[in-house]
Wavefront OBJ file of the C-alpha trace (Angstrom):
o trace
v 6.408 2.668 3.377
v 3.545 0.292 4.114
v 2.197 -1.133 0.600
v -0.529 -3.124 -0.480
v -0.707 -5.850 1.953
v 0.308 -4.052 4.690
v -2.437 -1.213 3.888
v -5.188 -3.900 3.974
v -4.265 -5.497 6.996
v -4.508 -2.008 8.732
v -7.907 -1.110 7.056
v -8.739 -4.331 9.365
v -7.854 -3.091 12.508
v -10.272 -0.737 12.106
v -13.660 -2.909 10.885
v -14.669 -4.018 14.718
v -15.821 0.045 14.507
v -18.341 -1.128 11.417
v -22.049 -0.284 12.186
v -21.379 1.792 15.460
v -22.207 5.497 15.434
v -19.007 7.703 15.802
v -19.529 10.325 18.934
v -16.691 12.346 18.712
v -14.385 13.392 16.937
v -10.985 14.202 18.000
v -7.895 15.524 15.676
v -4.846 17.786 15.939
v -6.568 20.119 13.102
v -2.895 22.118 12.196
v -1.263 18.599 11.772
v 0.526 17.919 8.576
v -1.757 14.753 7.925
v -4.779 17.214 7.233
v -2.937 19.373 4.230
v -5.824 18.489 1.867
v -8.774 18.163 3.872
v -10.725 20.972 5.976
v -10.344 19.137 10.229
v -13.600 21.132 10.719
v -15.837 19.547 8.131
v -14.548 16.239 9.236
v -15.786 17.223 12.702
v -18.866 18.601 11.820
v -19.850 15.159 9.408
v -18.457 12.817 11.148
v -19.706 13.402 14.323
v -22.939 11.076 14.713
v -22.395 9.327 11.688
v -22.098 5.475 11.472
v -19.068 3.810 9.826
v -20.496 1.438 7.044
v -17.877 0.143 5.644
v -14.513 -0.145 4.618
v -12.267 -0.657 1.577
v -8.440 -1.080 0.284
v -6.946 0.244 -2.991
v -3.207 1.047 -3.802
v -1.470 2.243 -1.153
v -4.655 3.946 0.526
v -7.892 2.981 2.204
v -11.252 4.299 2.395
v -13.839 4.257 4.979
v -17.437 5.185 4.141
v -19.992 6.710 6.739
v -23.404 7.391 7.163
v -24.529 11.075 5.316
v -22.724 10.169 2.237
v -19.445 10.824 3.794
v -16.161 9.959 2.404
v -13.005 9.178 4.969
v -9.708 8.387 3.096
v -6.307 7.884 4.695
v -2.753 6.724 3.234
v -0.460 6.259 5.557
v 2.669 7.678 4.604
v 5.945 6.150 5.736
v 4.938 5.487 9.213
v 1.453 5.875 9.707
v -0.806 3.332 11.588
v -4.211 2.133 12.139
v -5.204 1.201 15.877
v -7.763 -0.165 18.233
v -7.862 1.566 20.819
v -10.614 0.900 24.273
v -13.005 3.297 25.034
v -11.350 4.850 28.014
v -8.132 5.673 25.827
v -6.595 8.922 26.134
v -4.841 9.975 23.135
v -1.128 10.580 22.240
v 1.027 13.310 20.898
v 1.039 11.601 17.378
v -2.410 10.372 17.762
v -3.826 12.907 14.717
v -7.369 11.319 13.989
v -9.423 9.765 16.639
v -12.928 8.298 15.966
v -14.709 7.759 19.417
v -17.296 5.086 20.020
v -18.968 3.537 22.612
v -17.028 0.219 22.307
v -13.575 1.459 20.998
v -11.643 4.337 19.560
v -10.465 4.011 16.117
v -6.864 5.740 16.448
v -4.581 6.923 13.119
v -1.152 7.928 14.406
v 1.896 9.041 12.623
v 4.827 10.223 14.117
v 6.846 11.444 11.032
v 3.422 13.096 9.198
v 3.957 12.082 5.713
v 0.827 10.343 6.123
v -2.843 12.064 4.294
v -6.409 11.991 5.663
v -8.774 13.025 2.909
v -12.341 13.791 3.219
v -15.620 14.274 0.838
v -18.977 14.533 1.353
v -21.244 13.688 -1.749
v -23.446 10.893 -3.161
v -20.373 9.529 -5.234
v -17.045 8.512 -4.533
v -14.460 10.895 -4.553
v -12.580 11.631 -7.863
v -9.116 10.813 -4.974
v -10.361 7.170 -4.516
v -12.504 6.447 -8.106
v -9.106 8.131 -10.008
v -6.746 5.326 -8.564
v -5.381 2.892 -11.054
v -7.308 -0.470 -11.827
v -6.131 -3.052 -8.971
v -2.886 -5.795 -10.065
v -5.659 -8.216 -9.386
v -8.443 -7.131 -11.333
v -9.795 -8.218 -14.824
v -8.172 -4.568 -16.042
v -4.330 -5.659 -15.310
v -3.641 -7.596 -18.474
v -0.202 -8.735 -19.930
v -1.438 -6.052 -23.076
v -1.581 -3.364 -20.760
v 1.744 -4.091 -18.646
v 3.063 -4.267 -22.214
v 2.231 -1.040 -23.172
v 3.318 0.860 -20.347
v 6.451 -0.488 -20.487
v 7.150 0.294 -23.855
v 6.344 3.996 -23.213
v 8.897 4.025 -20.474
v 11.603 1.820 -22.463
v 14.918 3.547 -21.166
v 13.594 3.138 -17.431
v 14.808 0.536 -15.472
v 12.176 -2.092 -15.049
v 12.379 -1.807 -11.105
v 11.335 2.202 -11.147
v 8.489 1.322 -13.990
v 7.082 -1.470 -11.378
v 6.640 1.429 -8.542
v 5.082 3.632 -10.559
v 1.405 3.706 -8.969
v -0.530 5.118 -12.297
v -0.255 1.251 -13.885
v 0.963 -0.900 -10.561
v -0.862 0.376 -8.076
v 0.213 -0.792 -3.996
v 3.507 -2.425 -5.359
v 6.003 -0.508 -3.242
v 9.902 -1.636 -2.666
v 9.937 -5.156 -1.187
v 6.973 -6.172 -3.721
v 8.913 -5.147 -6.765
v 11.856 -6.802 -5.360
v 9.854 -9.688 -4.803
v 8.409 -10.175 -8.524
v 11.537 -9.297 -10.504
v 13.348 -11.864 -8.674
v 10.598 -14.706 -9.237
v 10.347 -13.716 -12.745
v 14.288 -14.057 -13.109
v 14.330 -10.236 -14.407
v 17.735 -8.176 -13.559
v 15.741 -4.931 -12.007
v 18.341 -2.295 -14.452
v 16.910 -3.955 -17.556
v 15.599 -1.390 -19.458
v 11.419 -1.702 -19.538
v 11.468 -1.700 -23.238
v 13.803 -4.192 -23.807
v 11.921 -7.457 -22.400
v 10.874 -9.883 -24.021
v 7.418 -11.021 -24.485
v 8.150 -14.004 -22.177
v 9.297 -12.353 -19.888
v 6.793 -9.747 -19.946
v 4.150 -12.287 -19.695
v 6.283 -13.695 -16.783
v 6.361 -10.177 -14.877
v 2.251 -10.088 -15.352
v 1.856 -13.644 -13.715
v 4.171 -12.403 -11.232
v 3.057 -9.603 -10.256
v -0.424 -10.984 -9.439
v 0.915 -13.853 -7.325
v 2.922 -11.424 -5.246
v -0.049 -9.599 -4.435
v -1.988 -12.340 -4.272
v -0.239 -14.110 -1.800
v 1.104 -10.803 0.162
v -2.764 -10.339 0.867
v -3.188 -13.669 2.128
v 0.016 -13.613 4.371
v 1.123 -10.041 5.558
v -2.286 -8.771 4.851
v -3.655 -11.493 7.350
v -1.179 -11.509 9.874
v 1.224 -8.935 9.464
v 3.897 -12.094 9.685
v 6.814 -12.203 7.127
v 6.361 -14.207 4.272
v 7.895 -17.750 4.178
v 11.788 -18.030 4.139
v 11.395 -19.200 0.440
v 10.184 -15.945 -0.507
v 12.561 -12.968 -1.214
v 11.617 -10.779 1.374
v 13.307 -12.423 4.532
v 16.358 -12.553 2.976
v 16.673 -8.889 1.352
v 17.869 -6.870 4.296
v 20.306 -9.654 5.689
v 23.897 -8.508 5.357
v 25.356 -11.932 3.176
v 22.133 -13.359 2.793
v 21.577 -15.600 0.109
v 19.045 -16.389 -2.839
v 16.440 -18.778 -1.342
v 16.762 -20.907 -4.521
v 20.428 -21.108 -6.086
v 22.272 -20.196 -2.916
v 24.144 -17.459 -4.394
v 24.806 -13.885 -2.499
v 22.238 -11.345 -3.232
v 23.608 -7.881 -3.886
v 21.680 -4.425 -2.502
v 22.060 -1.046 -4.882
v 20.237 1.875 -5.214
v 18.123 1.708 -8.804
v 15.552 4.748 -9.345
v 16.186 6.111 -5.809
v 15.680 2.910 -3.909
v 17.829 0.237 -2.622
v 16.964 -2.826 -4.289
v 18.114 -6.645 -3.267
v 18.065 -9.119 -6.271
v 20.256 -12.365 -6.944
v 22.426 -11.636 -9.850
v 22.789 -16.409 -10.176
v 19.222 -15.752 -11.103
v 18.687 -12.045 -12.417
v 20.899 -11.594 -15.615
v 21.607 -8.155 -16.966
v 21.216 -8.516 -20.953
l 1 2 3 4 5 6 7 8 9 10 11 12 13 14 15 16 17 18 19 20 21 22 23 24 25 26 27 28 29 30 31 32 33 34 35 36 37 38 39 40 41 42 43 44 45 46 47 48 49 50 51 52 53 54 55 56 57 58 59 60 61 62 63 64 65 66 67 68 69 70 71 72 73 74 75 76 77 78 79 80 81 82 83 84 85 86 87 88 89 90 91 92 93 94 95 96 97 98 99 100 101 102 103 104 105 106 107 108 109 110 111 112 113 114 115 116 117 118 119 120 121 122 123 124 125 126 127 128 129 130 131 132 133 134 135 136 137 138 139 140 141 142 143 144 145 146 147 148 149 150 151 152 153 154 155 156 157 158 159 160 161 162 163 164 165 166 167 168 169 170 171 172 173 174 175 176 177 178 179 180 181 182 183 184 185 186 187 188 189 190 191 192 193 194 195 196 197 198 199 200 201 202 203 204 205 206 207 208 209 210 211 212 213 214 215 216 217 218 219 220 221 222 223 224 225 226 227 228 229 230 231 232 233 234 235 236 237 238 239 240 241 242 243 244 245 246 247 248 249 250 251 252 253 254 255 256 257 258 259 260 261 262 263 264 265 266
């Protein structure tokens, strides 16, 4: 499932549309993708409207147009974000198209467990304005990490880290990714870490997302082999820095890669 980085870099593809009037609209309006939105007042608003701008949060995106419109769209487990030229004819999975002069803005998803959401209204809808404070914003503080973790003390710390309501956008790989650079064995139980190593997970957890944007969220390109990431899914692959074999298990549902040299259970 595509998480922060990934989200934003998508939410790119679509900007060249910025400032153009949308002409049509075309959508498959009994796909699964529209399950809490109405197709026909996306129609209806959209069409004529001019895309103004566009933003990242989490694990969605949100595109504002012209008539205080609202666009929102997660994209699920395989949903994508596409330029498309103007004499594009769309595809079965092909859900949402937004047609301009220059381009068509294209969100496919062949699986459906992707969400388009829709408001109309001079506010921001209570869907984007009720996600969590960003892992890079002045709100994520080593206090508040703290705190959540010590209402969810039996949990393993690698289920606490995807839970969106306090670390919003980090998905598998991400909180693979920080438990292993903060040394952390992902069973530990959230309640039982230390304030070091709390204070570690914070820093952590901001430089993975920090540097995720810059890398994946650029260029889509896997981060550099001295990252985590690279390495997870390689049958024998090794920690990048002891050497060591990683092991894969399934913790809180999902199969997690960590380096038990480096991540002690205590």
């Amino acid at each position: 499932m595509p998480e922060l980085a990934e989200v934003d870099y998508f939410r790119k593809r679509w900007n060249p549309g910025l400032g153009q009037v949308i002409e049509r609209v075309l959508l498959h309006a009994r796909a699964g993708v529209f399950k809490t939105s109405d197709p026909r007042s996306i129609v209806r608003h959209l069409t004529g409207a001019t895309l103004l701008s566009s933003e990242a949060a989490a694990k969605q995106m949100l595109f504002r147009a012209s008539g205080e419109t609202w666009l929102g769209i997660h994209l699920g487990m395989t949903g994508e974000l596409s330029l498309q030229p103007p004499d594009y004819t769309p595809k079965k999975h092909d859900h949402l198209v937004l047609v301009q002069a220059a381009q068509n803005l294209v969100f496919s998803d062949h699986r459906m467990f992707g969400r388009v959401q829709f408001s109309t209204g001079p506010k921001a809808p209570a869907w984007w304005t009720n996600i969590a404070p960003p892992v890079l914003s002045a709100a994520f503080t080593s206090k508040a990490v703290a705190g959540f973790l010590k209402r969810r003390a039996r949990t393993p710390v690698k289920a606490v880290l995807l839970m969106q309501e306090r670390f919003p956008g980090i998905g598998n790989w991400m909180a693979d990714e920080i438990l292993w650079r903060a040394a952390i064995h992902p069973k530990q139980p959230a309640g039982s870490l230390t304030a070091g190593e709390i204070k570690t997970l914070h820093r952590e957890t901001r430089w993975v997302a920090d540097h995720a944007l810059k890398t994946i969220g650029e260029t889509f390109k896997d981060p550099p082999k001295t990252w985590l990431f690279p390495h997870r899914w390689e049958n024998g692959g090794k920690c990048p820095r002891t050497g060591a074999p990683l092991v894969r298990e399934t913790i809180g549902g999902r199969t997690t890669c960590w380096s038990p040299a480096r991540q002690i259970l205590h």
